[in-house]
N, C-alpha and C positions, 0 to 999 in steps of 0.2 A: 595605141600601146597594147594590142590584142596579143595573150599570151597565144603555148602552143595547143593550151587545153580547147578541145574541141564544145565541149559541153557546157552552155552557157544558164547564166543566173538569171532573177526575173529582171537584172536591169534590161535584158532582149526586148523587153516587149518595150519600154522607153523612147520617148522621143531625143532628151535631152544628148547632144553633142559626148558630153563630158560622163554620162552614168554610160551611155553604149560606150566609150573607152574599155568599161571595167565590166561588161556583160559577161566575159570570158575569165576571171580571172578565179581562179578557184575559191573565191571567197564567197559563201553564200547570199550574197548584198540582196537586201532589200531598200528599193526607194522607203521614201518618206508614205507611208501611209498607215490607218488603224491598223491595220493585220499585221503588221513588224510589229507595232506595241504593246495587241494582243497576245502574240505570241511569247516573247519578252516577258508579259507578264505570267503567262498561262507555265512557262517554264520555269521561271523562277529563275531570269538573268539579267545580268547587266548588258545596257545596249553601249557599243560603241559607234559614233557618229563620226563620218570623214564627211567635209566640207571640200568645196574646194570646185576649180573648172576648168575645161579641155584646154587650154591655152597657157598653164599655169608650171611654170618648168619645174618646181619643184614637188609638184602635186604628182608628177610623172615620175621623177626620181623615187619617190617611196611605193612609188605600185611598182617598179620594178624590182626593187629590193624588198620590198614586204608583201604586195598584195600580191602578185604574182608570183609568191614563194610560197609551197606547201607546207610547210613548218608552220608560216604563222596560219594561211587558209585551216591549218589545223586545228590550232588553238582557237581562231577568233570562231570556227564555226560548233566547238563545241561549247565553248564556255559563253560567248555572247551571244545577240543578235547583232550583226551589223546594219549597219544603213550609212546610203549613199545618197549626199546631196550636192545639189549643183546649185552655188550659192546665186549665178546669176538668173537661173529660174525661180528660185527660193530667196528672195534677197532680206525675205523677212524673218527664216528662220537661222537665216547664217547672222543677222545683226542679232539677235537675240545671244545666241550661243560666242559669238566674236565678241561682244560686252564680257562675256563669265569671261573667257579666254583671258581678256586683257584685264579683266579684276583681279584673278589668279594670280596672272604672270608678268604685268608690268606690259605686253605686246603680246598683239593677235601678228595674223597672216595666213595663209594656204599652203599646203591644206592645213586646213582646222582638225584637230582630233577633239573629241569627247568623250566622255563618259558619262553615263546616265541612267537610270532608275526605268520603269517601264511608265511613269506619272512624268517624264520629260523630265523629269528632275538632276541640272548636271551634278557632280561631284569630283569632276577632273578635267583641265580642260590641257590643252598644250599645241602645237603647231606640227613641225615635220617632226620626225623621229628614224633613224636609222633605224637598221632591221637590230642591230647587234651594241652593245657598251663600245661606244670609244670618242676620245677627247674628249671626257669629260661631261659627253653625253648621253642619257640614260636610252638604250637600245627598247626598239619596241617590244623584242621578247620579253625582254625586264621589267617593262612596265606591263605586259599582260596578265604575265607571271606573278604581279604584285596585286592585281586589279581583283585577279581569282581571288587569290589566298585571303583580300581585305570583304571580298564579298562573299564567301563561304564562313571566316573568321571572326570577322568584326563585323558587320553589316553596322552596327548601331555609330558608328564612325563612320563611314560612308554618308547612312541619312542625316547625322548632325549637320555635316559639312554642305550636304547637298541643302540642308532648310536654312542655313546662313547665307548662303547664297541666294535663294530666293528671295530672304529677307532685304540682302542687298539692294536687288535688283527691282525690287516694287518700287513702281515712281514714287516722288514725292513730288508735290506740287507747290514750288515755291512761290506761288505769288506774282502778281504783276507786279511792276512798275513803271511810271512816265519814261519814253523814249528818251532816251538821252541820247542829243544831239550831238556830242562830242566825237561817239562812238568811231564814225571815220575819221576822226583826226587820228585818232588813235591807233586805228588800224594803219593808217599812213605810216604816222610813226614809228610804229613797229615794223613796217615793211622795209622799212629804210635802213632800220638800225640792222638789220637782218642781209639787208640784200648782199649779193656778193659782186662788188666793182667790177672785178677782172673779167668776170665769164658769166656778168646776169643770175636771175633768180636768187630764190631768199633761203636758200643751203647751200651745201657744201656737196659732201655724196653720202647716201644717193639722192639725187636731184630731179625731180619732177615738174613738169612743165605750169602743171598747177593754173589753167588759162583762166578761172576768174578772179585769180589776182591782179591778172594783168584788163580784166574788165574793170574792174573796182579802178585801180589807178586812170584807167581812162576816165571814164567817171569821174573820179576825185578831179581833176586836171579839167575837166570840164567846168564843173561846179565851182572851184577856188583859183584857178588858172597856174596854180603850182607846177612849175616845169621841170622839177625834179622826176613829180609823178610819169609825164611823156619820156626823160632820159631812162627810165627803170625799166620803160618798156622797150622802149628801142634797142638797151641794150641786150635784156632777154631774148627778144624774138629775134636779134642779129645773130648773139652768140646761140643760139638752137637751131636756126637755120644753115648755120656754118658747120655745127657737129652733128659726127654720126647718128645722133638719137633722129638725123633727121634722115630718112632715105633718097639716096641723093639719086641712086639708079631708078627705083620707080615710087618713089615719091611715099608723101602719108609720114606720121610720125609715131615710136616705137613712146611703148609707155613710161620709161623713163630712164637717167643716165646711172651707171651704178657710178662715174666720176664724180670730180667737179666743174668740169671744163665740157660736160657734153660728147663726150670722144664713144666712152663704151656704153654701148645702149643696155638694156633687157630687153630682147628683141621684138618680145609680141608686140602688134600692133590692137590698140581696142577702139572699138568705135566710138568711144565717147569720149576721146581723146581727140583726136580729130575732127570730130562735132564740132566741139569747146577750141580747137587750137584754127581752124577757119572761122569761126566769130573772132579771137583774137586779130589774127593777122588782116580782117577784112575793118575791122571797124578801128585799126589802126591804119590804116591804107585810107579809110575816111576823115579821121580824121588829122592826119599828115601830106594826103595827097602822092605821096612817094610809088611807085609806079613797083618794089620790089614786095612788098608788102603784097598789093592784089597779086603779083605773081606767084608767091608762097601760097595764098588762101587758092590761087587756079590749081595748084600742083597737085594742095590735098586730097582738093575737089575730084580731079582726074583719076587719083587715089581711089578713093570713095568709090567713082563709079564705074573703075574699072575690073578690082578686086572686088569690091564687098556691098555689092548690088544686085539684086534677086531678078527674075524678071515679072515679079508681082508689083516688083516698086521697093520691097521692104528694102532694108540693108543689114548685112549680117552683123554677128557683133564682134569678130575679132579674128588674126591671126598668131598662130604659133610664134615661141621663139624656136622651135626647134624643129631642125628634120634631120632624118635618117639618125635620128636619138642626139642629135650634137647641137646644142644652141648655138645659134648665128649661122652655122654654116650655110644656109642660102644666101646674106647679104654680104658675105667679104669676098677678097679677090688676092691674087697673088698677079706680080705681072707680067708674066708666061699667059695666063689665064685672062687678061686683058688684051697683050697681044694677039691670041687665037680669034679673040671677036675685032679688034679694031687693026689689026695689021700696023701697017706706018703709024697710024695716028695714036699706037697706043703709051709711048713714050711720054709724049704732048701731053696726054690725059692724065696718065699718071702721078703727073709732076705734080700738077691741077689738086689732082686730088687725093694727094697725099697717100697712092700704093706705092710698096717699095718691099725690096727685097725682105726686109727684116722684119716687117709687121708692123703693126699698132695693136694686134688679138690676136694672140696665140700661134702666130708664126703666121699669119694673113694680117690684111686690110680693111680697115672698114670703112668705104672712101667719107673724104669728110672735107671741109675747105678752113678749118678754125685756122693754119698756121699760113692757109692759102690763099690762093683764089683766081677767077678765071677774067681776065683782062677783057676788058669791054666789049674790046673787034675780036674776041677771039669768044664771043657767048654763043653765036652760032655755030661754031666747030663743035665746044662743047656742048651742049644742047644735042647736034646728032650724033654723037660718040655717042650719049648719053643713051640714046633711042639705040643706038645699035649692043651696047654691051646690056642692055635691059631683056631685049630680044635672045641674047645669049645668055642670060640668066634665068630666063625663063623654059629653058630646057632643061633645068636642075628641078631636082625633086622638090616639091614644092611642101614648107610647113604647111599642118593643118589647119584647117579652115571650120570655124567654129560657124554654122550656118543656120544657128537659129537665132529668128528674128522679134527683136524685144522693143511692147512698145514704149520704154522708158527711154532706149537709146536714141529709138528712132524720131522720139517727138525732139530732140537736139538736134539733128542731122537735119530736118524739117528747118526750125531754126535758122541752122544754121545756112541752108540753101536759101531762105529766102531774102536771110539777111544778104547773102552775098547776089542775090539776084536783084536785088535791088541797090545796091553800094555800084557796084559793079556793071552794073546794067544788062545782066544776063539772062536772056528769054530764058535755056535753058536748064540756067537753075533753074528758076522758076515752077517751068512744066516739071522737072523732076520732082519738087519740093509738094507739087501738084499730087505727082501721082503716087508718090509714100503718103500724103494725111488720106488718100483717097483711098487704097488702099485697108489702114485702117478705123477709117471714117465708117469702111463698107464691111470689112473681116472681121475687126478686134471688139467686137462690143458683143453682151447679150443677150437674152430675151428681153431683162429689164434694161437694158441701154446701161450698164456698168460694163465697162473694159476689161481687157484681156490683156494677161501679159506677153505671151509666150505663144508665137507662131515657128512650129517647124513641120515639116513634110506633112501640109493640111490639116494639121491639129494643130487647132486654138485652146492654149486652157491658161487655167489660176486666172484668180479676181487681180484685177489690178491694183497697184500699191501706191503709196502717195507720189513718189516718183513718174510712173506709166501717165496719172492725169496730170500732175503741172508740169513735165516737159513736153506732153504733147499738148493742150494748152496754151503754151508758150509757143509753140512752132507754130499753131494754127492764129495765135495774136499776129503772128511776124509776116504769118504768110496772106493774112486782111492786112497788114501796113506795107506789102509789095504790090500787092493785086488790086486794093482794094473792092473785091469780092464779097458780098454781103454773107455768102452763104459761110465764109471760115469765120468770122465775126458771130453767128448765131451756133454753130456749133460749139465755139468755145464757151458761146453760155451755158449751152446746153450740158456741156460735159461739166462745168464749172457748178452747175445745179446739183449732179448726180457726185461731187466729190464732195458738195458742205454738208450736202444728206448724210452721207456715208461715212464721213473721216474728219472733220471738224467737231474740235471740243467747245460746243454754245458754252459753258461754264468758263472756262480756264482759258480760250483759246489756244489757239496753235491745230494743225493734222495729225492726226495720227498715220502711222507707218500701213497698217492694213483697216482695211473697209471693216463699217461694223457687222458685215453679213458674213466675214471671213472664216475660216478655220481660229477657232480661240487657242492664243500660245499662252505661255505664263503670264508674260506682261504683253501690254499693247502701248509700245513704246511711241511716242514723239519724237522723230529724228528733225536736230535743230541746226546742226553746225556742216561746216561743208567738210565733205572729203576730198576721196578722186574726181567728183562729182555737186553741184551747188547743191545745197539744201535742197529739199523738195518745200519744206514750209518758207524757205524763203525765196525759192523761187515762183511757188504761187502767192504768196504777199507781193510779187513784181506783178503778176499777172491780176491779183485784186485792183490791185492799183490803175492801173492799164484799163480795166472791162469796166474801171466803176467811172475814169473820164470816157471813155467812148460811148456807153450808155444812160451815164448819168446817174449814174444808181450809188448813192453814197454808201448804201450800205455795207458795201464792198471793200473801199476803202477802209470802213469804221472797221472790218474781222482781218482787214490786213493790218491794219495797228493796235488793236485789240493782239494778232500773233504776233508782233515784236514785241510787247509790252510783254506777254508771256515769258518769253523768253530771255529779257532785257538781264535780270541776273547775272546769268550764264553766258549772252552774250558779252557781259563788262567787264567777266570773272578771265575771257581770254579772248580779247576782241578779233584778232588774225583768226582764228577759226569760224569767224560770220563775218567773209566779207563781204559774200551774199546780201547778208542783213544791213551790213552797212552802207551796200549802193541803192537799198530802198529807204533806208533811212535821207540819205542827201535826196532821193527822192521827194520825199515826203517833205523835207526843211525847205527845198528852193521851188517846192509846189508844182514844178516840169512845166511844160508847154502842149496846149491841149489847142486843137488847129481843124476846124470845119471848112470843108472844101466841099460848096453845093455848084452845081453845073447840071443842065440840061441833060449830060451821060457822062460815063467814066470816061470816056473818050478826048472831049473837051477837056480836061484837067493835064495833059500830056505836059504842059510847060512847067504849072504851077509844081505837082510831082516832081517834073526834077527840080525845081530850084528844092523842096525839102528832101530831096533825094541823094543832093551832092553835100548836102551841109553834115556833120556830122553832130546828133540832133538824140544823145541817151535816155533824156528824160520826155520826150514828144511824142503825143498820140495821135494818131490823123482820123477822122472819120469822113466818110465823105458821103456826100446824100444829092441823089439825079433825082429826076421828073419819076413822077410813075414810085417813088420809093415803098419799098416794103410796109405794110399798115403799122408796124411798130414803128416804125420813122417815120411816117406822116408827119409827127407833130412836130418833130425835130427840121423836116421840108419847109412844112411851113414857117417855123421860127427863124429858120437862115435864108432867107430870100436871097435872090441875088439880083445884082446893085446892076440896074441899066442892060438885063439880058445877060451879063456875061459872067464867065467861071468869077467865082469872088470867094476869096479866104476872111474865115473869121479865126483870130486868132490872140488865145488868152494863156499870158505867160507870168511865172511867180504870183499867182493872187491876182490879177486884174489884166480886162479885158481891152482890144483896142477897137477902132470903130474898121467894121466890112473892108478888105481891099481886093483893087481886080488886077493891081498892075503887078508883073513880078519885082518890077525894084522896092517897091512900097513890102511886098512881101518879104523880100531877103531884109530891110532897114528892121522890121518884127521881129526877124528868128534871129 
């Protein structure tokens, strides 16, 4: 969204996607750093703060109507400092300031505005803002207009306002309690009460795919055998795969429906969506067997690695809803415009998939299959239409492409390959899933072995956040239970070491949001509940859990339950918002299954593997230990012998253990 002004701001010198957007824009933007605050303070202004990221359609809207209008660049460059942040390089200073936001107003979202003291102190916070008053909306002239006069005038209003709010926002630390067990019933129950029959998921519009609801209910369904839980999912993931939120021309799915029925998307696509919506559809494919299912989690896949994969390995983190200024206009079609690319066969296609003269979006189509669908013997017709109108849409100006690479998303996408490389039986997952933790196994870490968030064009910066280690963590647990590869097993300790050092409360339990070596904000919040995204504390309580049977080491377990306990409160006060916490909770109640596979080499195990490989198996950890074992496994070699020369599984499930077997039927009768 580069204006016509030639002469750019210091966002130029930036890596960040989303601040080079706005390098050009007459506004004198300062990143986040001392010398904005300095200055701010040295002048005696109020700073105003834009949040928000390249991929963000509304974030774009107000830079063309405001920030790329000299009127306001006038105003905001005399009377404030501005600064410009990019919340998904910053994810710790945009939840700090998105709490005031939603204290204030009842609802955050992007962009974020602020206002603020040169001591970070907010005193206003709000979301988009036209440039001018209208409907009811207070125009951003009028609010700047008001921001001077209150801070030339009243300043003593202003700091009140701003020290109640920091009053607000200082944690308070309520307390453990015993884990209550219930917690997933509960979450069930409300899933249910919620869900929506007709077209899946648990709203209305706008409707978000929301994928570890749909892990929890697998889980749940696991654990209790409730088969409501399995129909909740099948019908979500049928009706998302039938509507447009899904791309039917080149695959991946868009972040979410503004319908109820899945029809009209928000078009960008973000990588952690897709991460989280291939674990769905794979470990549903697992545990159903149903052949359309792995086909969805292949399509993503293809997704993933055809758009939004580096040739480092990383993966980027998102595309546009919008090109040539107009959301959607890449994904619809008219069928003239269908025609062109498929000649004869474009009638057939159409029909299929719902283009027609009169639209479903704004006088276009957004192919989809919810009222349709493509007849058995006729899936390879579609299928190469499909290939060919993808080819012709690929000559269209293409949304931008958000291409720096984050290692919070990326340790999901890790995950998620390996989960599918193993469900699925795909070498190539695999080596891909391979060569992203390699990647930043080898790039993202530094002098002292603490992580990195944010890799674009050769620069690696910012400390990484509680998110960056337990989802990569998590990918590297997944990608020791595909491989089993000793070396992603010891790294996960090892980063697992450098996150309890850094970001674990020994007092109170639970992570904190940033490492204790970090830049200090006002508060150093504990994020507990899930959003777009699972908790990070309760997705490293999955990963405590995980590292403390593969190693033995209880005491891992004891700060994973020690962090629910932390949080047990808050998780009771609205349980749907931890359903994270709730499938470590069934975790923790039905004790999982913990499974020693010793053999002369990894090689020998090729059977046994798959029989745990086909089973679908949420709560199961596998370790596996050959001849020759690493000297921290010695003891563990020698404790698991194996029975008469051959691969022999030891395997201990709910609280008690069974005696060594070698056969695979003896093994499947265990799991």
């Amino acid at each position: 969204m580069l204006s016509e002004k030639k002469i750019p701001n210091r966002l130029v010198n930036e890596k960040s996607p989303y601040l080079l957007q706005h390098a050009y824009n007459p506004v004198n933007w300062w990143p986040w750093c001392d010398e904005a605050f300095a200055k701010a303070k040295a002048e005696d202004k109020p700073i105003f703060l834009s949040i928000g990221y390249s991929t963000c359609h509304w974030c774009h809207v107000m830079e063309r109507e405001s920030f790329e209008d000299e009127e306001v660049a006038d105003i905001l460059n005399r009377a404030f400092v501005s600064i410009k942040v990019d919340r998904e390089e910053r994810p710790d200073v945009d939840s700090i300031y998105m709490n005031v936001c939603q204290m204030l107003t009842g609802s955050g979202g992007w962009p974020l505005s602020i206002f603020m003291d040169s001591g970070k102190r907010p005193f206003f916070a709000g979301t988009y803002f036209p440039k001018e008053d209208r409907m009811g909306m207070t125009g951003f002239l009028t609010l700047l207009s008001h921001i001077e006069d209150l801070w030339s005038g009243d300043r003593g209003r202003l700091v009140g306002h701003a020290e109640q709010i920091i009053s607000a926002m200082k944690p308070r630390e309520s307390g453990t309690a015993p884990v209550d067990q219930r917690i997933p019933d509960l979450v069930f129950d409300a899933l249910k009460r919620s869900f929506d029959r007709g077209h899946g998921g648990f709203s209305y519009a706008p409707k978000f795919p929301t994928p570890h609801n749909l892990l929890f209910l697998m889980r749940y369904h696991a654990s209790t055998g409730d088969a409501e839980a399995v129909k909740m999912c099948r019908k979500t993931l049928d009706s998302m795969r039938r509507g447009g939120i899904f791309d039917h021309i080149g695959f991946g799915f868009s972040r979410y429906s503004t319908d109820g029925e899945w029809l009209v998307p928000h078009f960008e696509k973000m990588l952690y969506d897709n991460a989280l919506l291939t674990m769905a559809y794979t470990e549903f494919y697992s545990l159903t067997k149903e052949e359309q299912y792995a086909r969805t989690a292949r399509e993503i896949i293809a997704y993933l690695m055809d758009k939004m994969r580096s040739e480092n390995g990383g993966f980027y983190s998102a595309e546009d809803a919008d090109s040539e200024g107009v959301e959607g206009k890449f994904y619809v079609f008219t069928p003239d415009e269908v025609r062109q690319a498929l000649g004869k066969d474009a009638d057939e296609f159409c029909r299929y998939f719902d283009i027609t003269e009169k639209g479903n979006f704004e006088g276009k189509s957004i192919p989809n299959l919810i009222h349709s669908g493509v007849p058995d013997d006729r899936r390879d017709f579609a299928d190469r239409c499909r290939a060919s109108l993808n080819l012709y849409r690929e000559k269209r100006i293409h949304p931008h492409l958000d291409d720096k690479i984050l290692t919070s998303w990326n340790g999901l996408v890790i995950a998620a390959l390996a989960i599918a490389g193993r469900v699925l039986g795909d070498e190539g997952y695999l080596a891909a899933a391979r060569q992203t933790a390699g990647f930043f196994l080898e790039t993202m870490t530094d002098e002292n072995g603490k992580l990195l968030a944010r890799y674009r064009d050769g620069d690696a910066r910012f400390l990484g956040r509680d998110e960056d280690y337990a989802y990569l963590i998590w990918g590297l647990i997944e990608l020791y239970q595909s491989t089993y590869d000793a070396e992603y097993l010891r790294r996960a300790q090892s980063l697992n070491e450098v996150f309890m050092e850094g970001f674990f409360d020994e007092k109170n339990g639970g992570f904190y949001q940033n490492d204790q070596d970090a830049e200090k904000m006002l508060v150093r919040l504990k994020l507990s509940y899930d959003g777009a995204t699972p908790s990070a504390n309760a997705v490293h309580c999955c990963n405590l859990i995980r590292l403390s049977r593969l190693t033995h080491d209880e005491g891992l377990e004891q700060a994973a339950t020690k962090t629910i306990e932390s949080f047990m409160e808050e998780i009771a006060s609205i349980p749907t918002a931890y359903a994270f916490h709730a499938m470590n909770i069934l975790y923790l109640k039905n004790g999982g299954t913990d499974v020693v596979l010793r053999a002369k080499s990894r090689s020998d195990l090729g059977p046994m593997a798959a029989v745990l490989h086909e089973k679908y198996l949420p709560f199961t950890t596998v370790k596996v230990l050959t001849e020759g074992a690493d000297p921290e496994n010695a003891a563990d070699a020698d404790l698991y012998g194996m029975v008469n020369g051959l691969p022999t599984a030891y395997v201990c499930r709910g609280f008690s253990c069974a005696p060594p077997v070698t056969s695979m039927e003896d093994l499947k009768k265990l799991l």
